[in-house]
Residue, then its C-alpha position, 0 to 999 in steps of 0.5 A: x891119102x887116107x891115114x892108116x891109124x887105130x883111130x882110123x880104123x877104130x871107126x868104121x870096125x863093125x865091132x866097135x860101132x855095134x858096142x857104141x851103139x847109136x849113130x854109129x851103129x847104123x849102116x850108114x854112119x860112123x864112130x867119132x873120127x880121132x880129131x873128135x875122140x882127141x878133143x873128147x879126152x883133151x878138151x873135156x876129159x882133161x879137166x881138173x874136176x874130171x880128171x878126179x873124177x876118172x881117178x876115183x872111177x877105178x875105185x868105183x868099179x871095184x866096189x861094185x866088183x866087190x858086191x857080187x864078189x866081197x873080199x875076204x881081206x885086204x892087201x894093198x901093194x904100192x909101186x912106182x914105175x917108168x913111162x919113158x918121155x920123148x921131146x919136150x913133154x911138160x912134166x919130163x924129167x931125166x930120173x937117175x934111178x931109171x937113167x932116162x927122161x921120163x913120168x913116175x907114175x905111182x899105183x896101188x893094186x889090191x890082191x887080185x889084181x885091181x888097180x885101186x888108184x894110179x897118179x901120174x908124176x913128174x920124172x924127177x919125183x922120188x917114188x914115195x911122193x904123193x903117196x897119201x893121195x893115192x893110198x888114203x882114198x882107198x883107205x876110206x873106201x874100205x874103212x868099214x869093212x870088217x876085213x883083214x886089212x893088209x900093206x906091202x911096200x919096198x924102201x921107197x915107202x919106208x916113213x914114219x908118216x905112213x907106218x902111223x896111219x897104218x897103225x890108227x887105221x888098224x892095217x897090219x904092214x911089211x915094208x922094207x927099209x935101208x940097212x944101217x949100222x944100228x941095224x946090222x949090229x943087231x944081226x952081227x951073230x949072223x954075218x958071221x961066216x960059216x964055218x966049213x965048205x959053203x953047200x950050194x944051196x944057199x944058207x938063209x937065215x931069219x931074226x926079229x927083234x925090236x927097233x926105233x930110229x931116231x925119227x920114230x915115236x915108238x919102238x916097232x918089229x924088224x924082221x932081218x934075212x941073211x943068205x949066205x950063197x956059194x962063191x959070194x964073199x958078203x952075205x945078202x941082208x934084208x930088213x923089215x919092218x913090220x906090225x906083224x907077229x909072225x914068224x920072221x920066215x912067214x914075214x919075209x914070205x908075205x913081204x915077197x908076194x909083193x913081187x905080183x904088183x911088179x907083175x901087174x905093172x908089166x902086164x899094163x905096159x905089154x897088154x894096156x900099153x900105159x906108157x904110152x903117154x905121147x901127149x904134150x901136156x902134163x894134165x893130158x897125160x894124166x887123163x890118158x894114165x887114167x884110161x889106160x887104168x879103166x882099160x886094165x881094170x875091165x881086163x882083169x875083171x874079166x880075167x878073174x870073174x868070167x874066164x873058165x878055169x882052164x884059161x884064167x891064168x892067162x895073161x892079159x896079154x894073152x887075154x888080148x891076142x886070142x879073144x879080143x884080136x881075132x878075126x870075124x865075118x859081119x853078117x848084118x840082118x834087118x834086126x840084128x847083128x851076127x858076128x861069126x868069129x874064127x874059131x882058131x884060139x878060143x873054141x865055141x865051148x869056151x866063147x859060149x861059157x865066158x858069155x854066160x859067166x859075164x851075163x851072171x856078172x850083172x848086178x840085180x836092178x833095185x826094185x821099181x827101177x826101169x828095166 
């Protein structure tokens, strides 16, 4: 009986063999089978060299994003997360934070959305490990951009280590870190209970002032928020530490727009389904993590650069269900290729626009190049 999967499926798609093109394109012929696909990513993609190859990919592609779109500024958003192992997978491991057996992928996203570099870890990792190789690559990409240049990162990256590199590298920074009792002394005038019946809306309350722990070489800002909620005996107490002269009301809000990384990692497991890394070995998986990075990446391209105004707050799983997944009639022609989509969720007004927004998307031959 003849197996039912994407894979399966995937080859013999009239979409998927027009895109291929070559052999596959033929009437006749068929795209690779997924013994071939697997061989292709485990046997060639998945060695040492190509695998850094595929993380530098990401970076490619953004720079050339960015040649016909150049950034204004900066900001750069670092994040762990959760991919949820099954059976003896190399590299899995039980992760106390998460409560399961599992990988700790690290990423680092820019404003829009990109996904600058990701890197697959062991589950027992802590989440700030190995941060250098993937935030410093990124830093030399964009070294000699005259650019604003910005860094947010929660507890987790809170290390001296990396608030120098941001100094010498001229990046301004917010990163969260852990209370202590130096800190919250600080703050005391502050952890006072008002005084009178708490108003439902909660009282929030800013500071800054200067601090150096004992593992820092120099004294460096710290912005505090203390909220005080109805119903709640202990104020909520955040600190902040940061090269930023703000404010401390514009800090704690630039800091929380570090939300949309979180986002952006969700949107991978839904619509990309990163987490899906179901190979035996480690460095497969890496490989795998890194496609899945391509796949996304390609998507909010077209999320940010071709999709009209009136659609582009879709998500990417939105993105996928309405314009990629929908049916079609193939109509094959001596010449040519007609694909007749339902017009069901994206209208012919709209399909025709987004054509014509990726065919303007398409970087100018160099001159004397071949056509």
């Amino acid at each position: 009986m003849k197996t039912s999967t994407t894979p399966e499926r995937l080859r013999v798609d009239p979409a998927m063999r027009h895109v291929v093109g070559g052999r596959a394109g033929r009437p006749e012929k068929q795209a690779a089978s997924m013994s071939e696909v697997g061989r292709f990513e485990t046997g060639m993609l998945g060695t040492q060299a190509n695998i850094k190859r595929l993380m530098d990919l990401s970076g490619e592609w953004i720079d050339m994003v960015h040649q016909r779109k150049p950034p204004k500024k900066l900001i750069l958003d670092m994040d762990s997360s959760v991919s949820e192992t099954y059976g003896q997978q190399e590299g899995s491991a039980y992760n106390g934070h998460f409560g399961c057996t599992c990988y700790h992928p690290l990423f680092l996203f820019n404003q829009d959305g990109d996904l600058e570099r990701a890197m697959l870890r062991r589950g027992n990792k802590a989440s700030a490990k190995f941060w250098r190789r993937v935030l410093v690559p990124v830093i030399e990409r964009y070294r000699n951009q005259d650019i604003p240049k910005l860094f947010r990162g929660d507890a987790a990256f809170a290390r001296p280590a990396l608030y120098r590199l941001l100094e010498a590298e001229g990046y301004q920074y917010a990163i969260r870190i852990p209370a202590n009792d130096v800190l919250e002394r600080e703050i005391s005038h502050l952890l006072k209970r008002p005084v009178g019946r708490p108003p439902h809306k909660p009282i929030v309350l800013y500071t800054g002032f200067l601090y150096r722990a004992a593992s820092w070489q120099q004294y460096r800002r710290v912005v505090a928020k203390v909220e005080w909620h109805a119903g709640e005996l202990y104020p909520r107490v955040g600190f902040i530490v940061t090269n930023l002269w703000k404010a401390p009301e514009q800090v704690v809000h630039y800091y929380n727009g570090r939300g949309t990384a979180e986002q952006w990692i969700k949107e991978g497991k839904n619509a990309i389904k990163w987490t899906r890394l179901s190979c035996c070995t480690f460095k497969d998986n890496q490989t795998r993590l890194q496609l899945f990075a391509l796949a996304y990446n390609l998507a909010n391209f077209l999320r940010r650069l071709a999709l009209p105004p009136a659609v582009r707050r879709w998500s990417l799983t939105t993105l996928r269900e309405k314009l990629v997944k929908i049916g079609a009639k193939v109509v094959r022609h001596a010449g040519y290729v007609t694909f007749q989509l339902a017009e069901v969720a994206v209208t012919r007004k709209l399909f025709r626009t987004l054509l014509r927004r990726i065919a303007k998307l398409r970087l100018p031959q160099p001159r004397g190049s071949p056509t």
